[in-house]
C-alpha positions as CSV (number, residue, x, y, z in Angstrom):
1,X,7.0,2.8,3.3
2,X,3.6,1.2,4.1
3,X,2.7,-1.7,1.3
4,X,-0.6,-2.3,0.2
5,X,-1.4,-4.6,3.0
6,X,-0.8,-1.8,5.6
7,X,-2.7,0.1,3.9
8,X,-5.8,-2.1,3.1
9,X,-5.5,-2.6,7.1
10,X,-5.1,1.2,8.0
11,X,-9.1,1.4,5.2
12,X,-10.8,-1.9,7.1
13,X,-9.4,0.5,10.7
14,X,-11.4,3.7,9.6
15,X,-13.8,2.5,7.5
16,X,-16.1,1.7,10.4
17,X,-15.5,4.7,11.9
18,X,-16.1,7.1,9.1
19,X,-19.3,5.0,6.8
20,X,-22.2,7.3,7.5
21,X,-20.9,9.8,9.0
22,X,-20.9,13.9,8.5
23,X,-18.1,15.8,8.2
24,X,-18.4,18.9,10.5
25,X,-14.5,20.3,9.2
26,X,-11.1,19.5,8.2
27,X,-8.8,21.2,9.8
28,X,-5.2,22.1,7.7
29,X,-2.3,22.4,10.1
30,X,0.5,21.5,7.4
31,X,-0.9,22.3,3.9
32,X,2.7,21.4,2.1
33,X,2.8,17.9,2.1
34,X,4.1,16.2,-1.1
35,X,2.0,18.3,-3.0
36,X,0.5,21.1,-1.6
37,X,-3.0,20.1,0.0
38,X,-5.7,21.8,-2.2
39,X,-8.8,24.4,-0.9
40,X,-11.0,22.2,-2.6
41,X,-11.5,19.0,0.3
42,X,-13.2,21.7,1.9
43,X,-16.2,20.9,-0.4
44,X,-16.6,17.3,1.6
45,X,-17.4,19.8,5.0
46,X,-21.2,19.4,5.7
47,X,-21.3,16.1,3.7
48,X,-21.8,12.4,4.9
49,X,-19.2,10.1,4.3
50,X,-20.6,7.7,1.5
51,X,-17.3,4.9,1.5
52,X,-14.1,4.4,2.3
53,X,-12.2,2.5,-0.7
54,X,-8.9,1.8,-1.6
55,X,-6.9,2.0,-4.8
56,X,-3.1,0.7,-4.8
57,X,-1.7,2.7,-2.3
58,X,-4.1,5.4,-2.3
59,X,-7.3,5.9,0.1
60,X,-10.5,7.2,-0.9
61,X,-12.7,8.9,1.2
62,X,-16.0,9.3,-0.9
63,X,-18.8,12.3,-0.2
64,X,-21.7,13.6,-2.9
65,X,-18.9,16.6,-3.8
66,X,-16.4,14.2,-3.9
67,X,-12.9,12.2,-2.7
68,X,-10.6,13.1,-0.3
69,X,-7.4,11.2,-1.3
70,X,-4.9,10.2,1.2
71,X,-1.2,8.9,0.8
72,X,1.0,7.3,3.6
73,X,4.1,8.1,2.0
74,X,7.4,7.1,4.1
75,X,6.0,7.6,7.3
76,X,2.2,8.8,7.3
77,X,-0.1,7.3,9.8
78,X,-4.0,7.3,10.5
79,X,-5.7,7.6,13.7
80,X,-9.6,7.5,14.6
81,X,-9.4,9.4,17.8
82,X,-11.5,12.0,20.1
83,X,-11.3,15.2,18.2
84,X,-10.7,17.6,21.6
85,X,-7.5,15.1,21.8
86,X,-4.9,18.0,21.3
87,X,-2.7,17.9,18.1
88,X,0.9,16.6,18.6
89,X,4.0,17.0,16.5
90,X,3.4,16.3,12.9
91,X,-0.5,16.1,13.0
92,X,-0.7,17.6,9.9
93,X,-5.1,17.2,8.8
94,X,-8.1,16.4,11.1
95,X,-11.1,14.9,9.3
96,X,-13.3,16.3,12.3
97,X,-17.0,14.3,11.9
98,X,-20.1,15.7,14.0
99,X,-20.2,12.6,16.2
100,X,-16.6,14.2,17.8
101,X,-14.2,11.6,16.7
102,X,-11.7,12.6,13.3
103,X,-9.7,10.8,11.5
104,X,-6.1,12.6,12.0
105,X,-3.0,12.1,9.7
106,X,0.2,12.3,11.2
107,X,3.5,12.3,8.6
108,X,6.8,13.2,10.2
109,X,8.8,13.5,6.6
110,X,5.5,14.6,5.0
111,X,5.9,12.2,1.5
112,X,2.6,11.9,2.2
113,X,-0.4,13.7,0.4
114,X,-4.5,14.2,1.1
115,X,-5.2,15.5,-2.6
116,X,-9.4,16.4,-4.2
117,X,-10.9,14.1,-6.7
118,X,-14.3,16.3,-7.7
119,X,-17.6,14.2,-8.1
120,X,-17.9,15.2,-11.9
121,X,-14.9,13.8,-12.7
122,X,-15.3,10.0,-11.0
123,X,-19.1,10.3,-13.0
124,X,-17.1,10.8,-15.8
125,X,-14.8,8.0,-14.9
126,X,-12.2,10.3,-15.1
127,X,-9.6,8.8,-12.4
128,X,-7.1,10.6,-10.9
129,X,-3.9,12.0,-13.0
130,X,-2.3,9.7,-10.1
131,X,-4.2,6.5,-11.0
132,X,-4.3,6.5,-14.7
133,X,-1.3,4.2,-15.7
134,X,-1.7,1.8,-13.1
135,X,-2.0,-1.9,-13.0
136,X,-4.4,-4.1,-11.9
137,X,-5.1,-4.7,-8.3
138,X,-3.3,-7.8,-7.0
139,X,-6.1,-9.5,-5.1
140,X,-8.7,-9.2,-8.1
141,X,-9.4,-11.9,-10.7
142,X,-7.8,-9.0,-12.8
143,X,-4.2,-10.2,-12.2
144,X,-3.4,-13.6,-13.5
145,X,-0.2,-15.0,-14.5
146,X,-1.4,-14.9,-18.3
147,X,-0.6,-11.1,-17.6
148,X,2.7,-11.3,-16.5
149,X,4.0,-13.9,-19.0
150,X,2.8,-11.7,-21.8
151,X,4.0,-8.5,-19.7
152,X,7.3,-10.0,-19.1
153,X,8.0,-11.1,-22.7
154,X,11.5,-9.8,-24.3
155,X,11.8,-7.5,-20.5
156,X,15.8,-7.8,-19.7
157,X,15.0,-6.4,-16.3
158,X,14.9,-8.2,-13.1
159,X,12.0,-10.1,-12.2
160,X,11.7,-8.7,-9.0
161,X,11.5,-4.8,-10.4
162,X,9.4,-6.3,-12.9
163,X,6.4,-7.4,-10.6
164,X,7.2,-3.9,-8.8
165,X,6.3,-1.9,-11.3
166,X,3.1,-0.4,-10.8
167,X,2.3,-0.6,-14.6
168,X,2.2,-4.5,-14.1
169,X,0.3,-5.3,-11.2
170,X,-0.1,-2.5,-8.3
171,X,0.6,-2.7,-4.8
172,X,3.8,-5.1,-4.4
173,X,6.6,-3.5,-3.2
174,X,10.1,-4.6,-1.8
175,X,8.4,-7.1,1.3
176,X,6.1,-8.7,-0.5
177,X,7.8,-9.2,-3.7
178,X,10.8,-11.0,-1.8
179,X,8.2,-13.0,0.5
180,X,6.6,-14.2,-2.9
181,X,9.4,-14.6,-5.2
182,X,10.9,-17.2,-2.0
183,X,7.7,-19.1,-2.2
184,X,7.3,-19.6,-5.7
185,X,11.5,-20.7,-5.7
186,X,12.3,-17.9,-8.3
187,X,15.8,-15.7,-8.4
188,X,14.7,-12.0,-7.6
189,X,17.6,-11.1,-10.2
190,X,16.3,-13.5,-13.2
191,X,15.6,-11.6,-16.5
192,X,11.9,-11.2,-16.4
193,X,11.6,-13.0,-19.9
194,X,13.7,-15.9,-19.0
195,X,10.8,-17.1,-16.1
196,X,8.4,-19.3,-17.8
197,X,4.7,-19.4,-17.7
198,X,4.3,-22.4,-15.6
199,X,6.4,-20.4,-13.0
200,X,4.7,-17.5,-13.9
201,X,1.5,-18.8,-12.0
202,X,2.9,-20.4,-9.6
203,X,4.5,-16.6,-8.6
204,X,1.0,-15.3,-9.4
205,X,-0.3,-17.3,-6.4
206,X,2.1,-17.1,-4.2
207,X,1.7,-13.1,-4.8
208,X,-2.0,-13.7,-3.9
209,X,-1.6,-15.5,-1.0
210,X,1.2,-13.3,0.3
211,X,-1.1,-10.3,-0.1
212,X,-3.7,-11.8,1.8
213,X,-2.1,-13.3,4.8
214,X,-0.4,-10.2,5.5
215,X,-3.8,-8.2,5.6
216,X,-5.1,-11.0,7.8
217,X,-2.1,-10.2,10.1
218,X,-2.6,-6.7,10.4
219,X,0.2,-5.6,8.0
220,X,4.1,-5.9,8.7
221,X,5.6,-3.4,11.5
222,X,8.6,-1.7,10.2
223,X,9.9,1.2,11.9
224,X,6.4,3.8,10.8
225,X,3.8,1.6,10.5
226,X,1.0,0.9,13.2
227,X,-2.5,-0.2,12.7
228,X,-5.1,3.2,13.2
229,X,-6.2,1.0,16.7
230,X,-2.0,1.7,17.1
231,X,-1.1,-1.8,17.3
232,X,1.6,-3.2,15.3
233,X,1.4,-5.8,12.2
234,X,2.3,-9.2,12.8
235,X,3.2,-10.5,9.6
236,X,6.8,-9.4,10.5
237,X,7.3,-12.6,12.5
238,X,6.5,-14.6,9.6
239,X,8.9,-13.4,6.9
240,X,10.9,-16.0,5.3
241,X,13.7,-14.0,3.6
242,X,12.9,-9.8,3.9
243,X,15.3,-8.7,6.4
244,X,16.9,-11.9,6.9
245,X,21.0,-11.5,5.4
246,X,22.8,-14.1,7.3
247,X,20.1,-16.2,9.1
248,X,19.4,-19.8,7.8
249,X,16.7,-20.4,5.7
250,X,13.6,-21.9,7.2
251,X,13.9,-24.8,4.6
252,X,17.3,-25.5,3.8
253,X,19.1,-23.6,5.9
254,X,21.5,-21.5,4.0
255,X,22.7,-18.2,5.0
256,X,20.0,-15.6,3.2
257,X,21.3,-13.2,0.9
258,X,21.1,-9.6,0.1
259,X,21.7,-8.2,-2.9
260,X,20.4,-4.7,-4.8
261,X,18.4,-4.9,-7.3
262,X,16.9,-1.6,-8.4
263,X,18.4,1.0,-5.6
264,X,16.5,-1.8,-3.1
265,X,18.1,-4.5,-0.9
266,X,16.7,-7.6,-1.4
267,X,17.1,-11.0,-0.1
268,X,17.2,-14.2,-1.3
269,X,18.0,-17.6,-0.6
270,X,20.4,-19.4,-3.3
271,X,19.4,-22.6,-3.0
272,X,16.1,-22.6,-3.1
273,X,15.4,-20.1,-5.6
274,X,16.6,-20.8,-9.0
């Protein structure tokens, strides 16, 4: 599934592409996605794309009427291409602007979604039933590790679900919390509780600076994912543990570990995380 970096990478990709732009129509080829795909984005046709923004995992395409949400899912991917390009297999929406170029989602296993967010609603501040409960975004001066020690207190669960939880902190999932929990020298499987503050911050940076190298990169390139220009992530050549059962450590050289922790392999090295 594409992390938050992939998908900050796939907004900065269209973004460009789609700022200032009108919307001529959206064209419905698959309306069941993971939910069905409501009438209502046809209220954006005729409009001029205000922004592009990004919450968690979600993408927000903003008109006057207005959001068109989109969701990668397992296997969804964006493309900015000529709109008389002929649909293939599994282009599901076109996002067809006057200038002929549209934004067209593809989604083989179709976990994906493109979901409405009406205009009176986001001037309400009304977010979407999807985003209410969620956490603070990860790269903001929002998430600090005073958050986690007091979130963490008397939690039995492992750390490692525990910074995955979207309630917490959004946008960390199985890559990036291994790559961080490795660099701040923490067990994925401690008891949340049982981390301490000090190494509570230290993990609060290292989640930081995970996030943003990987963005930087281009994302990591894992079986779906491909940048909307269609060329792969490279942070996938820099992981020190995701992936990696078997392989020496790039510090100490012990054999990585995998273990599951929450229905999700993970990997670990023993030695240098404690």
């Amino acid at each position: 599934m594409p992390e938050l970096p992939e998908v900050e990478v796939s907004r900065l990709g269209i973004s460009p592409h789609l700022i200032n732009q009108c919307i001529k129509s959206i064209i419905v080829r698959q309306k069941q996605l993971r939910w069905p795909i409501p009438d209502e984005i046809q209220q954006a046709v005729g409009l001029e794309v205000i922004d592009v923004r990004r919450r968690a995992k979600y993408l927000m395409i903003d008109t006057e009427a207005g959001s068109i949400i989109l969701h990668l899912g397992m296997s969804g991917k964006l493309r900015v291409i000529e709109s008389s390009n002929a649909p293939q297999k599994h282009d599901h929406v076109d996002i067809v602007l006057e200038n002929g170029q549209c934004l067209r989602y593809n989604d083989p296993r179709r976990f994906g979604a493109c979901l409405w967010h009406p205009h009176t609603a986001i001037e309400k501040q009304e977010p979407h039933p999807l985003m209410v409960n969620l956490g603070p975004e990860p790269l903001t001066d929002a998430f600090d590790s005073q958050r986690l020690y007091d979130l963490s207190r008397g939690k039995t669960k492992a750390v490692k679900n525990f910074i995955m939880d979207n309630h917490v902190v959004v946008g960390v999932g199985n890559i990036y919390a291994s790559e961080a929990l490795f660099f701040s020298g923490i067990d994925p499987r401690k008891a949340a509780a049982k981390v301490s503050k000090k190494r509570y911050q230290s993990l609060t940076d290292e989640i930081k600076k995970v996030l943003a190298h990987a963005i930087t990169q281009g994302g990591t390139t894992l079986k779906d994912f491909a940048q909307t220009d269609g060329k792969p992530g490279y942070f996938a050549q820099e992981l020190q543990v995701y992936g990696r059962a078997g392989k020496p450590c790039n510090r100490c050289q012990s054999p990585i570990e995998s273990v599951v922790i929450g229905q999700r392999n993970s990997f670990y090295c023993p030695k240098c995380q404690l």
